[in-house]
C-alpha positions, -999 to 999 in steps of 0.1 A, spaced: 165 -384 438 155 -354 416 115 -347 416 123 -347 378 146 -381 380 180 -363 377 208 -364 399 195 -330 418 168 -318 430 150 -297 459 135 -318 487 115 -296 513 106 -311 544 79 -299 569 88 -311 601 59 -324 631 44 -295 643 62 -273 620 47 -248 596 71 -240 572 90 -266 545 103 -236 525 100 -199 520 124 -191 490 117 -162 461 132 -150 430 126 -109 425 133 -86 402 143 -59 414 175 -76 433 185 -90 398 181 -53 384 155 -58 362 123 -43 359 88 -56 371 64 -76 346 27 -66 340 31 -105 332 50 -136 342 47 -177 334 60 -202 361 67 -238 359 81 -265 382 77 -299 385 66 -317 420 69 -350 435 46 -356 474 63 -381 486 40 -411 501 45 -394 536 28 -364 528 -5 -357 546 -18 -329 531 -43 -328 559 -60 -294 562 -39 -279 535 -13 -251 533 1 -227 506 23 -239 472 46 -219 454 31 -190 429 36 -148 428 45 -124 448 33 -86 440 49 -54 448 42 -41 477 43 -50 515 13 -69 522 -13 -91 507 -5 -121 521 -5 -137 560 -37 -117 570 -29 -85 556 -54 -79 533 -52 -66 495 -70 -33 489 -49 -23 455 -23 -2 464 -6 -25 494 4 -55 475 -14 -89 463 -2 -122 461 -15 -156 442 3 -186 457 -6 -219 450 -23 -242 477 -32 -280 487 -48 -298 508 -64 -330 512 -92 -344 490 -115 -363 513 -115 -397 516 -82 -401 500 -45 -393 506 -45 -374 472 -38 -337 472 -61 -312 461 -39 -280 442 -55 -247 438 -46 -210 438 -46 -187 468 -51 -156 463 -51 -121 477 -65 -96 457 -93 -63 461 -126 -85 461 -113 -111 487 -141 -116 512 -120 -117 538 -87 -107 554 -72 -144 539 -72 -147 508 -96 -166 484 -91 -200 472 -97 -213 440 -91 -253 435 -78 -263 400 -106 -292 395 -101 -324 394 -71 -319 371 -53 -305 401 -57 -336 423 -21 -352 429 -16 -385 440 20 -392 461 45 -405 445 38 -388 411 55 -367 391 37 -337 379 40 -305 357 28 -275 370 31 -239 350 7 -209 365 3 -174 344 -8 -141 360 -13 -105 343 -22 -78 358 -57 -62 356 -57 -29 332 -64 2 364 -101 7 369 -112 -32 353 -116 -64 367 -97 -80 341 -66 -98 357 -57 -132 347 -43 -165 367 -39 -197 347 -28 -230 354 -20 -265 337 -10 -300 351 16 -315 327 6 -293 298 -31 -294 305 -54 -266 315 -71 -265 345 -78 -229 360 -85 -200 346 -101 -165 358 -96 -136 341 -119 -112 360 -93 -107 391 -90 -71 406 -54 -70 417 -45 -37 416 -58 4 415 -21 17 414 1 11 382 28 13 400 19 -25 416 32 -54 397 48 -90 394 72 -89 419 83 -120 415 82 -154 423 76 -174 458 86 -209 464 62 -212 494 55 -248 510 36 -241 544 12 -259 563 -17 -237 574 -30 -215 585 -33 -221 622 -24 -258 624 8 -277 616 20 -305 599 6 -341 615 37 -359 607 75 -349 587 66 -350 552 83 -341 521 82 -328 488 110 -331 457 108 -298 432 126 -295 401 136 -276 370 121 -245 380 112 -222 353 104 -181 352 95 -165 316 78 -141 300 58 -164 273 44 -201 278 68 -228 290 51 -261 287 66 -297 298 103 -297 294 121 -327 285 140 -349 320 173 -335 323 203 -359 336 215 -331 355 184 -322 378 
């Protein structure tokens, strides 16, 4: 069953104990094209009702040039950055909280910050939902990168005072379909997740129209 109710779809699974459902990107440079100062990215998502979001984990977002920014390995501007998506539990519920992780020249720490998308980013299972984020880079020497993000067409993140860079040389590297639980911890239980009609542009996408096809 497509998350998006066609014939095809991608179903991730995280395994017991496992971190990783998926770890799948789309780059530039190995389709010959040149980096973006700016990229849009949409996919739809379906949790389905075994998914225990639990402690939370990282969702799938941008990748930057360079070699780190992500797992530890802290941004400083000229190493790489990173702005995945997350989730995690909302507490009391089974819902899941979405929200940006990000790794970038002000993080606080060696992980990267984390930056929930509101109550318009709380998912319940079994749902179908539209998700489109947009980064730009910050203009060298100002704090004036953007991340955005809407839930079936509606805005519910914005920042546009991210450092992600110093170099010019660092940009979108592409896209990372990233489902992983943690962190430290693992997955409580196998749970999955259906994603669908996965999108990559240079201008707005918005909600597309359910495709027989998947």
């Amino acid at each position: 069953k497509g998350a998006h109710g066609g014939k095809y779809g991608l179903k991730v699974r995280v395994n017991k104990g496992d971190h990783y459902g998926a770890s799948l990107e789309w780059l530039f440079r190995r389709n010959a094209r040149p980096e973006p100062e700016e990229l849009y990215f949409r996919y739809y998502v379906r949790f389905d009702p075994n998914w225990l979001a639990g402690r939370g984990g990282k969702m799938p977002g941008f990748t930057g040039t360079g070699k780190l920014g992500w797992g530890g390995r802290k941004a400083d501007g000229v190493n790489g950055w990173s702005a995945r998506g997350m989730q995690r539990r909302v507490r009391g519920t089974n819902h899941v909280q979405m929200g940006s992780y990000v790794y970038h020249i002000d993080q606080r720490s060696q992980y990267g910050s984390e930056w929930d998308w509101g109550e318009g980013g709380r998912f319940e299972l079994d749902r179908l939902y539209c998700v489109e984020q947009h980064v730009k880079m910050n203009t060298i020497g100002k704090a004036d990168g953007i991340l955005r993000a809407w839930v079936n067409g509606k805005q519910v993140f914005e920042r546009a005072d991210i450092r992600f860079r110093s170099a010019p040389e660092l940009k979108v590297k592409g896209v990372w379909i990233n489902v992983y639980v943690g962190g430290s911890w693992t997955s409580e239980q196998d749970m999955d997740a259906c994603f669908d009609d996965v999108v990559i542009s240079s201008g707005p996408i918005g909600i597309g129209k359910q495709r027989d096809e998947g």
